[in-house]
C-alpha positions as CSV (number, residue, x, y, z in Angstrom):
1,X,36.7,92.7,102.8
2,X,38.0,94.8,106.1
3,X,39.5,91.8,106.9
4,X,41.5,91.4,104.0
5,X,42.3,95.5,103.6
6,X,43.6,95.7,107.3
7,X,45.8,92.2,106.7
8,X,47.2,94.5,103.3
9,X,47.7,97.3,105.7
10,X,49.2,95.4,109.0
11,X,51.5,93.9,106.0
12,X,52.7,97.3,104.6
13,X,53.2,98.5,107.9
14,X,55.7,95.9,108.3
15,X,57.9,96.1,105.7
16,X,58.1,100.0,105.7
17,X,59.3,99.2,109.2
18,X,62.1,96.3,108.1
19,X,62.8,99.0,105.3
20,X,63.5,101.6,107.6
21,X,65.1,100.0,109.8
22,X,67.8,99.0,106.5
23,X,67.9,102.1,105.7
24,X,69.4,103.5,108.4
25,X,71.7,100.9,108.8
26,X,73.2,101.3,105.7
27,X,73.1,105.3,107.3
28,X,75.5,104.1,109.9
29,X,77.4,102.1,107.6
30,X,78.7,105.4,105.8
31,X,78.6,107.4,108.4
32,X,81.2,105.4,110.0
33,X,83.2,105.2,106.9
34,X,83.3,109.0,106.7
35,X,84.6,109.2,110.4
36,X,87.4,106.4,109.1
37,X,88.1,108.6,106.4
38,X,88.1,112.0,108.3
39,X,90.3,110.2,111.0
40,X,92.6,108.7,108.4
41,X,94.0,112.2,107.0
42,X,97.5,112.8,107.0
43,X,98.3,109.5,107.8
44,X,100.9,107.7,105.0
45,X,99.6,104.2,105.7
46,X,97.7,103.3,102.6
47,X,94.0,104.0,102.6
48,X,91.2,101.6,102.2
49,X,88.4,103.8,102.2
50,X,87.7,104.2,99.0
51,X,87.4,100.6,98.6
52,X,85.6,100.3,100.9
53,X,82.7,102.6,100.0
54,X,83.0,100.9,96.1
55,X,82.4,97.3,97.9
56,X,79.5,98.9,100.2
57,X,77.9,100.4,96.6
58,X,78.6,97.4,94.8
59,X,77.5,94.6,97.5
60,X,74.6,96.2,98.8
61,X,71.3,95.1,96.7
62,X,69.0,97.6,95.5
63,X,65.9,96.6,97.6
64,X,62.7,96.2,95.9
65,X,59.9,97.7,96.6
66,X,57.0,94.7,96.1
67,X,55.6,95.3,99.2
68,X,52.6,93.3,98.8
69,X,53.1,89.9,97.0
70,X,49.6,88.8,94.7
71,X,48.0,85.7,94.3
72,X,45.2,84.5,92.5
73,X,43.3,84.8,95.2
74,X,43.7,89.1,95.9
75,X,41.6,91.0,94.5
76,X,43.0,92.9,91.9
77,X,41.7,96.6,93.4
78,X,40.7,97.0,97.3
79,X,40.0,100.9,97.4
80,X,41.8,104.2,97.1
81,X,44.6,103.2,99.7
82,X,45.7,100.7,97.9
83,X,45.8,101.9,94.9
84,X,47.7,105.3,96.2
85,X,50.6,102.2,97.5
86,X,50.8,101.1,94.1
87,X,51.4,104.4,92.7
88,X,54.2,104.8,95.3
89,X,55.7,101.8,94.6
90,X,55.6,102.5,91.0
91,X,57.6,105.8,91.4
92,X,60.0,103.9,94.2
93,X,61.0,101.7,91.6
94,X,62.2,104.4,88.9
95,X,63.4,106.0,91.6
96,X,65.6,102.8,92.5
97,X,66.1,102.6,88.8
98,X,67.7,106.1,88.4
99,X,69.9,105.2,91.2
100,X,71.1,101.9,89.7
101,X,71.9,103.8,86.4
102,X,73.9,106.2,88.3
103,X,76.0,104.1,90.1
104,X,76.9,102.2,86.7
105,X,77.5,105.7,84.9
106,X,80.0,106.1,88.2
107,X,81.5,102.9,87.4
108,X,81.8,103.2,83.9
109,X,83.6,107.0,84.3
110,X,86.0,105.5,87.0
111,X,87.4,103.0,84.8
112,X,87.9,105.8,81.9
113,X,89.3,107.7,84.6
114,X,91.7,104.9,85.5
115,X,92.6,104.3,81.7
116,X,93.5,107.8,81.2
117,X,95.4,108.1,84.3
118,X,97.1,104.8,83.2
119,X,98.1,106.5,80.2
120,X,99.3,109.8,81.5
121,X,101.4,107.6,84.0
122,X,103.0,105.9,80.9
123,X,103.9,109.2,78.8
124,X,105.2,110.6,81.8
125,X,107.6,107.2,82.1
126,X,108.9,107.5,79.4
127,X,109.5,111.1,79.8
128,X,111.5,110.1,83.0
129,X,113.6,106.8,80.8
130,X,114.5,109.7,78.2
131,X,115.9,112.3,80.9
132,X,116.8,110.3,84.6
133,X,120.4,109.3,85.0
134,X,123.5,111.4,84.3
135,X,124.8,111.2,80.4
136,X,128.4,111.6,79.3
137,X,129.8,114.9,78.5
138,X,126.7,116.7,80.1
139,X,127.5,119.7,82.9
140,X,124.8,119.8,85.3
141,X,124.4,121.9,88.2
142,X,123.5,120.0,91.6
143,X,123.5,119.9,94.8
144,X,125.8,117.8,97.0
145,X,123.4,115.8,99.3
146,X,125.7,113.6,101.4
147,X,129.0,113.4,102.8
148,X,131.7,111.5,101.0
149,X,132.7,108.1,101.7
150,X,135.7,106.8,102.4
151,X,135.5,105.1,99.2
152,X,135.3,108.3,97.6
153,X,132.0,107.9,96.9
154,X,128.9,111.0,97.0
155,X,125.3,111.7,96.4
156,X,124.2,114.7,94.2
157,X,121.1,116.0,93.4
158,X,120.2,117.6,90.1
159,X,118.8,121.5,90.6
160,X,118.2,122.2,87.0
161,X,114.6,124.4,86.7
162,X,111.7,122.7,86.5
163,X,113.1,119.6,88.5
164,X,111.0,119.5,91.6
165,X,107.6,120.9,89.6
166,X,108.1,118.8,86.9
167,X,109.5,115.6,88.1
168,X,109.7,115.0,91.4
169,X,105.8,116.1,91.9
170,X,104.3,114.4,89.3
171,X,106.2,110.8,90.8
172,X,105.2,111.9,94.2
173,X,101.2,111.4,92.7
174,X,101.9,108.1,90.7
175,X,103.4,106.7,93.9
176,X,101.1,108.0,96.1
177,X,98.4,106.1,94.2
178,X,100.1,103.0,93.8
179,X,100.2,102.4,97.3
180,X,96.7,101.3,97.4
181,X,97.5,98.2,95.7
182,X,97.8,95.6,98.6
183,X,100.3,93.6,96.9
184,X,103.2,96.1,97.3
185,X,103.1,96.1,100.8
186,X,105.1,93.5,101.8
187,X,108.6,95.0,101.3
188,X,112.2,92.9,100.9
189,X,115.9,94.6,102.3
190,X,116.4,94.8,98.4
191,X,113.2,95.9,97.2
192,X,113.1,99.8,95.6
193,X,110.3,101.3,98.2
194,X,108.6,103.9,98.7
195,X,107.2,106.3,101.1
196,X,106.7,110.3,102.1
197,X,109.8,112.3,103.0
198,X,109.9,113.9,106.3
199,X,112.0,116.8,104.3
200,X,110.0,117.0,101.0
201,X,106.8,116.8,101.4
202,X,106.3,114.5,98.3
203,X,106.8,110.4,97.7
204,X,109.6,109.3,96.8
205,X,111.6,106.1,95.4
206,X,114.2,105.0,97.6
207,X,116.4,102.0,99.2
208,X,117.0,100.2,102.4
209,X,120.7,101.4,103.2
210,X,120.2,99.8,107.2
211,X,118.1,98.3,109.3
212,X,118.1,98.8,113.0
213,X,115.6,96.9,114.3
214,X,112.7,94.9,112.8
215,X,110.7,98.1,112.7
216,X,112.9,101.1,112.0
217,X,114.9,101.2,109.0
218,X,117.5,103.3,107.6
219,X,116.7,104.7,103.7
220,X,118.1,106.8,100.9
221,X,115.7,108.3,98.5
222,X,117.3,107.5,95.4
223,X,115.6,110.9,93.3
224,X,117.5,113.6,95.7
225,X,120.3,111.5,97.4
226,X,119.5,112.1,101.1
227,X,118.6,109.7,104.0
228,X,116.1,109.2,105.9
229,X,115.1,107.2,109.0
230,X,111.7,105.2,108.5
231,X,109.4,103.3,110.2
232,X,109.4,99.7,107.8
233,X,105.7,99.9,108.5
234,X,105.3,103.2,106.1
235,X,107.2,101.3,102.9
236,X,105.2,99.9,100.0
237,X,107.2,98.4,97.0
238,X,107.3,100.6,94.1
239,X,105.5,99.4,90.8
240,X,107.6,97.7,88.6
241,X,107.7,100.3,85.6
242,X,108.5,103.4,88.2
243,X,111.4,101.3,89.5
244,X,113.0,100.5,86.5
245,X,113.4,104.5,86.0
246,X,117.0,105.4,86.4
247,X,117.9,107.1,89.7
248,X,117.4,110.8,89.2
249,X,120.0,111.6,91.7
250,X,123.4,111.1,90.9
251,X,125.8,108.6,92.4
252,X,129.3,110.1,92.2
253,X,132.3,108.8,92.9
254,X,136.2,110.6,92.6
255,X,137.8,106.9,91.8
256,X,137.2,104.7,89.2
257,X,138.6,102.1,91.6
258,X,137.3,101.8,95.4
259,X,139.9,103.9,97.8
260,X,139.9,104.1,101.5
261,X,140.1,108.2,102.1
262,X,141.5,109.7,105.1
263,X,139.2,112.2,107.0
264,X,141.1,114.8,106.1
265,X,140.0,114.2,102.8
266,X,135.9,113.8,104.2
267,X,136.5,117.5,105.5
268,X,138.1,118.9,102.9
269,X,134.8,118.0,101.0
270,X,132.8,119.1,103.4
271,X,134.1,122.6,103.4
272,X,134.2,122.9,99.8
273,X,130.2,121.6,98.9
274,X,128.4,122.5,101.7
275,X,125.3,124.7,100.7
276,X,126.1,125.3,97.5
277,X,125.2,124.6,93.9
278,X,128.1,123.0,91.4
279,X,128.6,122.2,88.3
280,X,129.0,118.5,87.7
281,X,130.6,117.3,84.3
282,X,130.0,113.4,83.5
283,X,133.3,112.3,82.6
284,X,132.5,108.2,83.1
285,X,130.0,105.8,83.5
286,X,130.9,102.4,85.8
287,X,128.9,99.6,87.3
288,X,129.6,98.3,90.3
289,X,127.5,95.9,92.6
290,X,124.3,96.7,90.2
291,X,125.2,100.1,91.1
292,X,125.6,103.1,88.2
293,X,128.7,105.3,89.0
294,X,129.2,108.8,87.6
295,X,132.5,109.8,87.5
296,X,133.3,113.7,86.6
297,X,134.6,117.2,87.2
298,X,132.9,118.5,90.4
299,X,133.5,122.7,90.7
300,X,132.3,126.0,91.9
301,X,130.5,128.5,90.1
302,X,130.3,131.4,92.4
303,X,133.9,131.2,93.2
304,X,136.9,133.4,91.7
305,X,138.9,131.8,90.2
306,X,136.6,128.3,90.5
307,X,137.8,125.6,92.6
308,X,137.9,122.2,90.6
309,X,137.1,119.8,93.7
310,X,137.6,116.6,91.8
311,X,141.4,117.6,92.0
312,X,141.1,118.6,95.4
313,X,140.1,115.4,96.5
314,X,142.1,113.4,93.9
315,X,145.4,114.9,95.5
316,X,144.2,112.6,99.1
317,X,144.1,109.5,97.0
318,X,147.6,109.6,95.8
319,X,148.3,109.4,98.9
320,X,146.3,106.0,99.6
């Protein structure tokens, strides 16, 4: 019978040692995933960590606690000891139990999480399909956020209140997300990306305007109308139903028909739009290459008397 109680023991011994030494393996496992996390923040690549933790909690078995396997030929009670282990073991296993059922309550309340932040992203779509773009007969007040073309051809941005905090934010989150999906990141010349602006802080849409090597790239965020320079390594595709929004920014142009403006005409601009905020009337609506045009009344507000520009600059393409 001492034989057979320090054979139990030797055998417990054992496995508390193999279970142990799991245990803090899996310890090292999420330690290190912390330190990738800590180490990953502020970076713009997109993040794996968080995968990587639901694969380590959904991979890693719950390990049973059957430390002694019976036979027909154990006795059923050996002493006291024994029977304290079984007691243990009992309690181990609600214990495992409790933490099964709380990793499946997790589960369960991240995929209602991800349906209700599915639907918020799909109210606040069509929120954006109803509002984005420039309409006819509409006087906005923007921004002038590029120099003119010689094609007589300009970028403005809206500046009507409430743009930024309720627009431009609530994109920058959406996109954000998305670029955990692993299938956006390979990015085509004529893809709509997206990445962080330098100058804003936030996410943005935008498009490749040049590229100047095979890992810098030149872009132009299509909600705000300016241009960046980017590594190619920080653009992910945007999702299909975020790029099919109309560009927020507007894509103006003097011309219904392409012109080749003198500088004269580029400074004129210049002087008459820098830092300030216009009013913009949409007089026209034209595509070009799978491009939306707004043509319209461009003027000063602050100014007395105001100073139609669109005139201004027609007066250098009768010239052309």
């Amino acid at each position: 019978m001492d034989v057979v109680l320090t054979n139990c023991e030797k055998e417990i011994q054992a496995n508390l040692t193999q279970l142990k030494l799991i245990t803090d393996a899996y310890q090292d496992i999420l330690g290190s995933i912390k330190k990738i996390k800590d180490s990953s923040e502020g970076l713009t690549l997109p993040s794996t960590t968080e995968e990587l933790i639901t694969l380590l909690i959904k991979k890693t078995p719950l390990i049973p606690f059957n430390i002694i396997p019976r036979d027909e030929k154990e006795p059923t009670v050996v002493n006291n000891t024994l029977n304290t282990g079984s007691s243990e073991n009992v309690n181990d296993k609600k214990a495992n139990n409790q933490q099964l059922s709380k990793v499946q309550q997790e589960t369960s309340s991240g995929n209602n999480s991800d349906s209700e932040s599915s639907t918020k992203e799909d109210i606040f779509i069509e929120k954006l399909l109803s509002t984005a773009g420039g309409r006819k007969g509409v006087k906005y007040q923007v921004e002038v956020t590029s120099a003119l073309a010689k094609d007589g051809t300009f970028w403005a941005c809206n500046v009507e209140a409430g743009f930024i905090q309720d627009k431009l934010e609530p994109l920058s989150d959406f996109l954000k997300k998305s670029t955990r999906d692993r299938s956006l990141w390979n990015v085509d010349k004529n893809d709509m990306v997206c990445t962080k602006s330098l100058s804003y802080g936030l996410w943005m849409r935008a498009i490749i305007i040049k590229e100047y090597n095979n890992e810098k790239v030149q872009i132009r965020f299509v909600d705000v109308g300016k241009m960046e320079d980017c590594l190619l390594s920080r653009l992910t595709k945007v999702p299909l139903k975020l790029a099919e929004v109309p560009f927020m920014a507007f894509n103006c142009r003097f011309f219904e028909k392409n012109l080749d403006l003198s500088y004269e005409a580029k400074w004129t601009f210049s002087d008459l739009t820098k830092k300030k905020i216009l009013n913009f009337t949409v007089e026209n609506l034209i595509q070009d290459n799978n491009l939306t045009y707004l043509v319209g009344k461009l003027e000063t507000i602050l100014d007395s008397p105001t100073v139609n520009i669109t005139e201004e600059i027609r007066k250098f393409g009768m010239c052309v």
